[in-house]
C-alpha positions, 0 to 999 in steps of 0.5 A: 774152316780149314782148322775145323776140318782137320779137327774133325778128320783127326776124331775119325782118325783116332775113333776108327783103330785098325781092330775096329775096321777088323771086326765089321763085315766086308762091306762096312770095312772097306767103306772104313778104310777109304774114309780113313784113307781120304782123311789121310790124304786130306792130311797129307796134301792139303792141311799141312803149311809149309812149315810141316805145322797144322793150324799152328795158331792154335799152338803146336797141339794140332800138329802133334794131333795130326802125326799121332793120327797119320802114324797110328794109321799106318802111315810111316815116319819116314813119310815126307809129310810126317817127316816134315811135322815131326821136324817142326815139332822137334824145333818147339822142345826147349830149354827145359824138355818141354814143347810148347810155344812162346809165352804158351800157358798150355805146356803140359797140353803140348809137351804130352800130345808132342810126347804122344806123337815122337813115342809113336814115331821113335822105332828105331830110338831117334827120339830117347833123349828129347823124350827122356827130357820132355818125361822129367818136364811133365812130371815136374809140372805135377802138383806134388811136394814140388808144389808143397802138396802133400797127399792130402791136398785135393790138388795132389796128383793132378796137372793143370794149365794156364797161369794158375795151373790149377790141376784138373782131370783133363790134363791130368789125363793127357799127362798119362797118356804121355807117361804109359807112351813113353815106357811108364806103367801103374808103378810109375810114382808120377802116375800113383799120384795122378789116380790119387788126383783122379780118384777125387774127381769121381762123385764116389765116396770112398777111402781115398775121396773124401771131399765134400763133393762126392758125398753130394752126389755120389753118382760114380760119375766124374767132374773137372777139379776138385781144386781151388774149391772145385769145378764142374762145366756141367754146374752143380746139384740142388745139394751142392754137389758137382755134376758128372759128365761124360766129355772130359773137356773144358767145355 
């Protein structure tokens, strides 16, 4: 019960920005801004484990969620609250750059939601080096020529999880956002190849999709993967083709 009610305060949080609480009248505001505060302090006081961690057995993923959500929320890094989730996720980087638990087959999921989270806390540059390395961490995970994918491949560009690592548009989205956050921007090489990636999860037939999907259902819509022969959560079309759908999850 507790998890799904941090859930649900971190989709208030994320969905109510500050521009938001700006543009509605007086009264609907001020009704905004205490729903946020009420989530922030539900947060604060009695979500967090002693350990700084939030529903840890989900991963380290909910944790960067809830700091991401408390910092872009005008709570400051500093906050002892924060100060102690940002501790706990600094104890999860490895080795080899990335955050993300023991024997956890959802690294790039965590390492870019902790990147999100240290970018949003790193004013003053505390946070470089960790995520310099946990940068260089998530673009190795990308199916490229590392992976002998060439552009060619429909896998090409992508990012995935689990044991195969199949690329799909979910990840592969949470994998730029970590990228802008942390100074990238549309030249960056690792994000030409994941709009690659993304442009063959539109059903949209054009130069740079040509799979067989987009020519089935040629809607403009988006699926999952186009990878190991593709996948859509939404099902397929009477011609074959996969279904678009608006939520970008698994489910």
């Amino acid at each position: 019960m507790l998890h799904r009610i941090v859930v649900g305060l971190l989709l208030t949080l994320f969905l109510i920005p500050v521009t938001t609480i700006r543009a509605a009248d007086e009264a609907d505001s001020r009704a905004i801004e205490q729903a946020v505060a009420k989530g922030i302090n539900f947060l604060k006081v009695k979500g967090q484990a002693d350990d700084g961690s939030y529903s840890s057995f989900a991963g380290i993923g909910p944790t960067a969620l809830v700091v991401t959500a408390l910092l872009r929320s005008g709570v400051s890094p500093d906050d002892p609250a924060v100060a102690k989730s940002l501790k706990y996720l600094e104890k999860t980087v490895r080795e080899d750059g990335g955050f993300y638990g023991e024997g956890s087959t959802h690294r790039n999921y965590e390492t870019c939601l902790t990147m999100l989270a240290l970018a949003e806390a790193n004013r003053d540059g505390r946070y470089d080096s960790l995520l310099k390395k946990a940068e260089s961490f998530v673009k190795e995970l990308q199916w490229d020529k590392g992976e002998d994918q060439d552009p060619s491949d429909v896998a090409y560009g992508g990012a995935g999880y689990g044991r195969s690592k199949r690329p799909d548009l979910s990840n592969t989205s949470f994998m730029i956002d970590a990228l802008k956050a942390t100074g990238n921007d549309y030249n960056d090489e690792a994000i030409q190849r994941a709009i690659i990636f993304i442009s063959r999860c539109q059903n949209l037939e054009t130069e740079h999709n040509t799979t067989e999907f987009a020519a089935k259902n040629p809607d403009g819509g988006f699926y999952y993967t186009p990878a190991a022969g593709g996948s859509s959560q939404a099902g397929e079309t009477d011609a074959g083709g996969l279904r678009s759908y608006g939520s970008m999850t698994y489910a």
